[in-house]
N, C-alpha and C positions, 0 to 999 in steps of 0.2 A: 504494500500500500504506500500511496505518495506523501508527503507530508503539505497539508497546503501551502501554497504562495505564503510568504510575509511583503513581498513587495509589488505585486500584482495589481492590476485592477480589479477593485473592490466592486461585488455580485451580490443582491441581494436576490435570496428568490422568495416570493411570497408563495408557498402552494400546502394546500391542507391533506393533499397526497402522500403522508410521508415516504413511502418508496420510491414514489417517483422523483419528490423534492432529494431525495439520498441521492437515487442516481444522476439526477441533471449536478447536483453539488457536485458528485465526484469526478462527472465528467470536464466540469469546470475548472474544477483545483488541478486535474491534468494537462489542462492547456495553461496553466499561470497563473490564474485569478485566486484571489480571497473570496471565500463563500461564507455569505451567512444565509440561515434557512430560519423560515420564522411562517407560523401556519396557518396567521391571517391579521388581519389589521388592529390587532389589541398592544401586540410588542413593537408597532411598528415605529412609535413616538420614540421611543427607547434605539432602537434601529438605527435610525434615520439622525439620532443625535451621537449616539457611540461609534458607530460605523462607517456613515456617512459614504454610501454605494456612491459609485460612478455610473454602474449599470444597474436595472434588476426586471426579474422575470416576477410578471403578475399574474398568477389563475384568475380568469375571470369572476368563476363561482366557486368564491368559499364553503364554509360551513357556515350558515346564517350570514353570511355577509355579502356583499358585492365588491368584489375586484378592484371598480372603476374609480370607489373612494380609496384604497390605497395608490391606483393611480395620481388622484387630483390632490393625494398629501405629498406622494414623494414629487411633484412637478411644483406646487406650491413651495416645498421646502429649498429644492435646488433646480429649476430649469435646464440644466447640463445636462441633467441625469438621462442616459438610456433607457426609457422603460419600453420592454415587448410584452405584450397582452395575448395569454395564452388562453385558450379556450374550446371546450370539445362542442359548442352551441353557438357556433359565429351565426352572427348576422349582421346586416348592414349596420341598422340600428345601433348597437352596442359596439360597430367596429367604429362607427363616426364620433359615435361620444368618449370612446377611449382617445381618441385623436384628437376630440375635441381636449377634452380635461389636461393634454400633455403625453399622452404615449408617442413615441417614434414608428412602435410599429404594431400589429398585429396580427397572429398567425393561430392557426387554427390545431388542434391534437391530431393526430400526434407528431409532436417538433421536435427533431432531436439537437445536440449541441449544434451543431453546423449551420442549420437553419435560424437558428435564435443568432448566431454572430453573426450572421447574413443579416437580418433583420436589422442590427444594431448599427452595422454598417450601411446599411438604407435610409439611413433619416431625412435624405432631402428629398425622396422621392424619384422615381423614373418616370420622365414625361415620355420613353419612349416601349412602358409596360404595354404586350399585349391586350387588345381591345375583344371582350367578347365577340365572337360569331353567331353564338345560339342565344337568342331572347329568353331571360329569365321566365323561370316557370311560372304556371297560375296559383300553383298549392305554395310556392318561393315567395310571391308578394305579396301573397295572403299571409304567409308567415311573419315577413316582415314589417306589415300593416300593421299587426298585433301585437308585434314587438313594439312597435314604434306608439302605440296606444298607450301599449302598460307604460316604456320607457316614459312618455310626457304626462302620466298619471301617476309617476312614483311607483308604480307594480303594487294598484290598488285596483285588485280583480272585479271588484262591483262597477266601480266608477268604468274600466273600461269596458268592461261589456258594454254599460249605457252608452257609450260615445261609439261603439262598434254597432251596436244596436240588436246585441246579441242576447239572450237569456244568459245568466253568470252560470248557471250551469252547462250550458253549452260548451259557452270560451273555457272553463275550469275543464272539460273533457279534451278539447284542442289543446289546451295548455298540459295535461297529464301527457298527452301521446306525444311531446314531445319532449316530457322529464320537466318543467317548468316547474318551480314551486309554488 
């Protein structure tokens, strides 16, 4: 086993995985970096002031928490920072507002090391990324309707159903089959 970086660039990864948060660390400390691993936004104040990441990898969906406010804490606290937004439930919705709040990048599960440094090295963007050929599905922008419902209602299932115009039991069925809480 390697012994971590002491003079690397500083990783934080936020993910409530611990296996996977173990393996993306170790994969990290093998290329150079300091890794700290913390498994959702309670330790992050503590983090963020003792550690003070250069980079850090976000799971979108915690355990009771969202993602996207440890995004807008570590981008509040230092603007420099690389943060990539990891996620097994991309959607537009969620991938704009990560963007908005201060992430660099977002990518989707499963990522492994290589693609997360790819990411990190991407932050200004390619005006020359491939442009879809196939038109978004109808079941896709249905999804992302409803994402974009709950997202501007705070993921307050009554209230969007009303604004959907849908029975809350309904959307609460759409939202089960797609693991939404």
């Amino acid at each position: 086993m390697t012994q971590p970086a002491t003079d690397g660039p500083r990783l934080l990864i936020i993910e409530d995985d611990a296996v996977f948060a173990r393996t993306l660390a170790r994969s990290f400390e093998r290329r150079g970096y300091q890794v700290e691993v913390i498994g959702g936004p309670d330790p992050l104040d503590t983090a963020m002031e003792t550690f003070r990441p250069e980079f850090a990898v976000v799971d979108l969906r915690l355990a009771g928490a969202s993602g996207l406010a440890c995004v807008e804490r570590l981008h509040q606290r230092d603007p420099a920072t690389r943060i990539v937004v990891l996620t097994g439930f991309a959607s537009i919705a969620t991938a704009v507002e990560a963007i908005k709040l201060g992430a660099t990048n977002y990518l989707t599960k499963p990522a492994n090391t290589d693609d997360i440094e790819a990411a990190f090295a991407r932050a200004d963007g390619d005006a020359q990324a491939d442009l879809a050929t196939r038109p978004t599905s109808i079941k896709t922008l249905e999804w992302e309707h409803i994402h974009q419902t709950l997202a501007d209602t705070g993921f307050n299932v009554s209230e969007a159903a009303r604004r959907l115009g849908l029975h809350r039991r309904t959307l609460a069925r759409k939202l089960d089959k797609r693991h939404m809480p």
